[in-house]
C-alpha positions in Angstrom: -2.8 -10.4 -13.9 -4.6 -13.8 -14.7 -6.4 -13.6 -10.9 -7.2 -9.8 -12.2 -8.7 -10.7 -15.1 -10.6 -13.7 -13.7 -12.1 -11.5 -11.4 -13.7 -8.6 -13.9 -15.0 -10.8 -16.5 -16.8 -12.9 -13.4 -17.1 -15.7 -16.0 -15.3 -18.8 -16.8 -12.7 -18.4 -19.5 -10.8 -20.7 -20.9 -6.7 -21.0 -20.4 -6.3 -19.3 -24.3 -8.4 -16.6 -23.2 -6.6 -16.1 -20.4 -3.4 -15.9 -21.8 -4.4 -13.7 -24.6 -5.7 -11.3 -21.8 -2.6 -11.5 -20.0 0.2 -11.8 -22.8 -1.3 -8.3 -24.5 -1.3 -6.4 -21.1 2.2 -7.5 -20.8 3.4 -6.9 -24.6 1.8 -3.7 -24.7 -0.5 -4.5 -27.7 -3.4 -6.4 -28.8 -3.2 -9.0 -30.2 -0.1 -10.1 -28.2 2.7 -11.8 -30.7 2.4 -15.4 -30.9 5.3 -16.2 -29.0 4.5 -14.0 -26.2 0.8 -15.3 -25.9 2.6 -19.3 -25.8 5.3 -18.3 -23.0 2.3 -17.3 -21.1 0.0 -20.0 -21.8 2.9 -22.4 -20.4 3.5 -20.5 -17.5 0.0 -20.5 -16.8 -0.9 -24.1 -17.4 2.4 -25.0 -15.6 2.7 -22.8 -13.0 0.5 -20.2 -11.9 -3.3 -21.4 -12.8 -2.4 -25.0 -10.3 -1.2 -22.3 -7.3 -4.1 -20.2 -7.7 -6.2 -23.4 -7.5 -4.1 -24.9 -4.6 -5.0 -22.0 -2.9 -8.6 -21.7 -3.6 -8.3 -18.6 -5.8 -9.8 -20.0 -8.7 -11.8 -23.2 -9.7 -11.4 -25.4 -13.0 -14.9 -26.6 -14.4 -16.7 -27.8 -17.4 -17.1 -24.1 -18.7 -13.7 -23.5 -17.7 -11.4 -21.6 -15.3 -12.9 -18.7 -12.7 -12.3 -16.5 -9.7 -14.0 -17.8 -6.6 -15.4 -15.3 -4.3 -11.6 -15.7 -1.7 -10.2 -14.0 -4.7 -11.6 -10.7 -4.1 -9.4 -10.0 -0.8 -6.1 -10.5 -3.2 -7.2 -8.9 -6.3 -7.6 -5.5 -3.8 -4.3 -6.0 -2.2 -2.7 -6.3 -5.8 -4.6 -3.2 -7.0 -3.9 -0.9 -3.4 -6.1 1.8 -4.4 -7.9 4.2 -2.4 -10.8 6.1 -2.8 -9.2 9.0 -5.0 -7.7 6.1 -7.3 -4.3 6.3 -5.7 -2.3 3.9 -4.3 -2.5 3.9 -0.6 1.1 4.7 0.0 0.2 7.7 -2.6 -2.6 9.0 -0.2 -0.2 8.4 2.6 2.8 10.3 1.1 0.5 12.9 0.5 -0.8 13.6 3.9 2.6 13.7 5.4 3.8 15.7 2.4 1.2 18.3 3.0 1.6 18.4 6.8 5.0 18.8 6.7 4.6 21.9 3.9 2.2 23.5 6.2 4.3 23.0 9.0 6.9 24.8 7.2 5.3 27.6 6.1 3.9 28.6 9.3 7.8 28.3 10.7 8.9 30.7 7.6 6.8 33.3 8.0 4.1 32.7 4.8 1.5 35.5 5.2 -1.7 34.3 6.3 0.2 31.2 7.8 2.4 33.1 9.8 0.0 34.3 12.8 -0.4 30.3 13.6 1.0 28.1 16.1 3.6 25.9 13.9 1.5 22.8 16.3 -2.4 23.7 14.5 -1.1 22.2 10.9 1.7 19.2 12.3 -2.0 18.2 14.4 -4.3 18.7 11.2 -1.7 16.7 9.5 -1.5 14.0 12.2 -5.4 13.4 12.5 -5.8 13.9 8.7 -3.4 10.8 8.5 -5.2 8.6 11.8 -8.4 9.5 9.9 -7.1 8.0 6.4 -5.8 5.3 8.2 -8.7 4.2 9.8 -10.7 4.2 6.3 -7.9 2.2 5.0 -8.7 -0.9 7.6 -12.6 0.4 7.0 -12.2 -0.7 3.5 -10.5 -4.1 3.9 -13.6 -6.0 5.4 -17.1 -6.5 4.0 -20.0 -4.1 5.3 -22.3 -6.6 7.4 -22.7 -7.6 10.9 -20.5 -10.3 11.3 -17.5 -11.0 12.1 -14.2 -11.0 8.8 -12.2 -12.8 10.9 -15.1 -15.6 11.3 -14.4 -19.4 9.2 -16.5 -18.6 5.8 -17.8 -15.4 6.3 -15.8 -13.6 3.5 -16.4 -15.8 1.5 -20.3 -15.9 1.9 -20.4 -12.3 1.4 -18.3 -11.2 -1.5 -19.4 -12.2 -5.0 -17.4 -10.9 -8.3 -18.8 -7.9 -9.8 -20.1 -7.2 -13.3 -17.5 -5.6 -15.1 
């Protein structure tokens, strides 16, 4: 949540900030009780702000702690949503969900459904799912001519967003 939060206020906030962020998404309320917000202060200052940093996710300066531009890559894998809002495996479970419906319906008899071959919806269902899963990998690399799997170039291209 602290890389999450780093990320939309693309600003540097200080550790208190952070943890007030964090401590009232996880109590449920804001302001977060006092002894909530200090349990993740700690943690933070103790555990998970000097991994992030290890790992280039975030960068401690004068102004104070923020999301360098490697973080956008995790902060969409945490949030795994699609174009519709959904989860992925939501827009996943759908298509086979739908397909498989279909392909019942056309085996019982369903009017209107019935005069097809039981293999014209398990197809629509199959390409409806290659088609989904080729956006999913569309969507996991920047838009530009070069190379995501080249040294830098992720990180040259993706800048946090106003929010």
């Amino acid at each position: 949540m602290a890389l999450e939060y780093l990320w939309d206020v693309a600003a540097p906030r200080t550790t208190g900030e952070i943890a007030d962020a964090v401590a009232a998404v996880e109590a449920g309320t804001d302001p977060a009780p006092r002894g909530v917000r200090e349990s993740v202060a700690t943690s933070l200052r103790q555990t998970h702000l000097p991994t992030l940093e290890t790992h280039g996710l975030v960068t401690t300066g004068d102004a104070g702690i923020s999301a360098t531009p490697a973080a956008k890559r995790v902060v969409r894998r945490i949030r795994d949503t699609g174009p519709l809002g959904l989860r992925w495996s939501e827009q996943y479970r759908l298509v086979g969900l739908v397909g498989l419906c279909s392909v019942v319906a056309v085996l019982a008899g369903v009017p209107f459904l019935a005069a097809l071959d039981p293999l014209v919806p398990a197809v629509l269902s199959l390409v409806a799912y290659a088609a989904l899963s080729g956006y999913h990998t569309w969507t996991l690399y920047p838009r530009s001519t070069r190379s995501p799997r080249r040294r830098g170039a992720l990180d040259d291209e993706w800048r946090p967003t106003q929010g």
